[in-house]
C-alpha angles and dihedrals in degrees: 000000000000111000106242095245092047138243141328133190117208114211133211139143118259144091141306095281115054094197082066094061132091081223101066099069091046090053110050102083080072092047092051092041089051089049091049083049096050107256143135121231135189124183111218112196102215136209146134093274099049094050100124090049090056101045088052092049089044086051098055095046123091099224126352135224118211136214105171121130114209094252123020137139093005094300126094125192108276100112095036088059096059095050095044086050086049083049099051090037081071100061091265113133122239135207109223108006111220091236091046082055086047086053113052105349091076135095083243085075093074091059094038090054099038097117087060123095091267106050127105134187095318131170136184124209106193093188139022091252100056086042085061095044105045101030108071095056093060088062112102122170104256100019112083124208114216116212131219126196101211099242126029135098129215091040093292108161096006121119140174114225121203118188104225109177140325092083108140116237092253100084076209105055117094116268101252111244085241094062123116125253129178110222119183121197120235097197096072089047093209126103094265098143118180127192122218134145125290088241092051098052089048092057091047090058092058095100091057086072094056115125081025098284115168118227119230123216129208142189108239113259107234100196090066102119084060083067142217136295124212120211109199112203134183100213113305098345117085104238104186145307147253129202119205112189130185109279113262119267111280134220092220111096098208087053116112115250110237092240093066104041105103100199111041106252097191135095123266128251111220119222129176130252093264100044100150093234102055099045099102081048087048093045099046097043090059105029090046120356096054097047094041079049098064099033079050105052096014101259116148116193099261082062105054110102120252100242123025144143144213133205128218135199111195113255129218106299123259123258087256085047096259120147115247122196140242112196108240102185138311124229137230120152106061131006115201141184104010144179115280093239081066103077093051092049092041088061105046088054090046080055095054095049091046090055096045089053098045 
C-alpha cells in the first residue's frame, strides 16, 4: 500500500541484491523513520550496470535519497548524475541534487569559503599549468602544504607535501623542480611517507585536473593528532556530532604513532545535537557559517541537501584556550554512519518536501 505522503527511493552503490550489501543495514534506521512518518520507501542498489533499472525506479518515485560516494567500487558518478539530473528535470526531488554536490560537496568549497570563520591559507589551481607555476613557491622547509583533489571521499587524492631539502638560501628564490619533498598518501590512513623531487610529484598530480577540475591547496593543520569533529545537519539545523580521535599508542612496535597518521583511521563517537561542548560549534554553524555557506556558493535554503556533514580540524586556541575550528571537507554525497537522532530528522524533513511537492 502507497504511504499517504508518496514514495521515496533510497539510493546506494552496490549490487543487484541489497541484502548483499554492508548499506543496507546502515541504512535501515531511514528506511524504518520514513515508514513512522507515512511514508513509502524503495531502495534502489545502484551501479553503472544497472543503470536503466534505476532510472526507471528513480522515475516512478516521488523524491530520491541518495548514498553514492563519488568513487567506489571503480565507478565514479558520471552516469548517476545524469540520471539523477533527468530525474529532478521531471519534477522528481533530489537529494542531493548533482549540481547542489558540485556546489558545496566539493573540495572547491574550502577555497570558495575561506573568508568565513572557519577558513584557513587556501588556494585554488584551476590547470596544470597554473598548479606548476604557483605551487613551488608555497613550499617553505618546515611548513608542510596539504593537497586536495576536488572530488573524492576516504582520502582518496589527497596528499600532504613536505619540502625536505633542495630550497635555495634566498627564502624568495623559486624552489628548483629537483628539489626533495616528503608526500604522504591519506587514502591508506597509515605513516608510510615516501621522498621524491618536487618535478616528479607534480607530474603525478596531473590526473587530479582531468575534466578541468581545479586542485585545492592547504596549509597543514598542526593540531591533527587532537582529531575532528563531525557536525551531522538536516538542512540548515545542526542534528548531532561525532569525534574521531587518533587511535591510542600501541604496543605494538610496527604500529603507526597517531601523530603521523595523515586520514583518521579510528570509530566515531556519536554525540547529540545539544552535547555541552560542542554548543558555541553548533551556534555558530547555524547563526554565521551556514548562511555565509550558501551567499557564498549560491546555495539558497530549498537547495541544501537534506542530510549533509562537515569536518572539522581544531584550529589554533583562542587567547581564553577555546577550540576553534578549520573546515576539512563537507560531505554530500553519503552520509554514513550517523547519530541515531538522524533518521528521525531526516524523515520529517523528507515529509515536508513531499508535501511541498505534492
Amino acid at each position: 500500500m502507497r504511504g499517504h505522503l508518496g514514495r521515496v527511493a533510497v539510493v546506494w552503490r552496490g549490487d543487484r541484491d541489497p541484502t548483499e550489501t554492508r548499506n543496507y543495514d546502515r541504512l535501515r534506521p531511514v528506511f524504518d523513520a520514513l515508514t513512522f512518518a507515512g511514508i513509502d520507501s524503495e531502495p534502489v542498489v545502484y551501479n553503472d550496470q544497472t543503470l536503466d533499472a534505476a532510472r526507471d525506479r528513480l522515475l516512478r518515485a516521488d523524491g530520491a535519497l541518495v548514498w553514492v560516494d563519488p568513487i567506489g567500487e571503480g565507478e565514479d558518478r558520471a552516469k548517476l548524475d545524469a540520471v539523477l539530473r533527468e530525474t529532478s528535470s521531471r519534477g522528481i526531488w533530489v537529494s542531493a541534487h548533482p549540481d547542489t554536490i558540485l556546489k558545496m560537496g566539493t573540495k572547491e568549497v574550502l577555497y570558495r569559503t575561506k573568508s568565513l570563520g572557519w577558513g584557513t591559507d587556501t588556494h585554488l589551481y584551476a590547470t596544470i599549468s597554473q598548479f606548476r607555476e604557483q605551487f613551488p613557491s608555497r613550499l617553505r622547509a618546515g611548513q608542510p602544504r596539504v593537497l586536495k583533489q576536488n572530488r573524492g571521499n576516504g582520502g582518496i587524492g589527497v596528499w600532504k607535501v613536505t619540502l625536505l631539502r633542495g630550497a635555495p638560501a634566498a627564502a624568495s628564490a623559486p624552489i628548483p623542480r629537483e628539489a626533495i619533498v616528503r608526500v604522504q598518501h591519506a587514502a591508506p590512513r597509515n605513516d608510510v611517507t615516501e621522498d621524491v623531487t618536487l618535478e616528479s610529484f607534480m607530474n603525478r598530480c596531473d590526473r587530479y585536473f582531468a575534466g578541468s577540475a581545479p586542485l585545492i591547496d592547504q596549509a597543514f593543520v598542526s593540531r591533527l593528532a587532537a582529531g575532528m569533529i563531525r557536525a551531522y545537519l538536516v538542512q540548515d539545523e545542526v542534528v548531532g556530532f561525532a569525534r574521531q580521535q587518533p587511535a591510542a599508542p600501541s604496543d605494538d612496535s610496527d604500529a603507526p604513532a597517531a601523530d603521523r597518521v595523515l586520514g583518521m583511521p579510528a570509530a566515531k563517537t556519536m554525540y547529540p545535537a545539544f552535547e555541552p561542548t560542542l554548543a558555541a560549534l553548533k551556534h555558530t554553524l547555524e547563526r554565521e557559517w551556514v548562511p555565509g555557506l550558501c551567499q557564498l556558493v549560491g546555495v539558497d535554503d530549498g537547495e541544501l541537501p537534506l542530510l549533509w556533514d562537515a569536518d572539522f580540524l581544531y584550529g589554533p586556541p583562542t587567547g581564553t584556550g577555546a577550540d576553534t575550528y578549520i573546515l576539512c571537507e563537507i560531505n554530500v554525497s553519503s552520509v554514513l554512519p550517523f547519530p541515531d537522532q538522524v533518521p528521525n530528522k531526516l524523515a520529517r524533513a523528507v515529509a515536508r518536501r513531499l508535501t511541498r511537492h505534492g
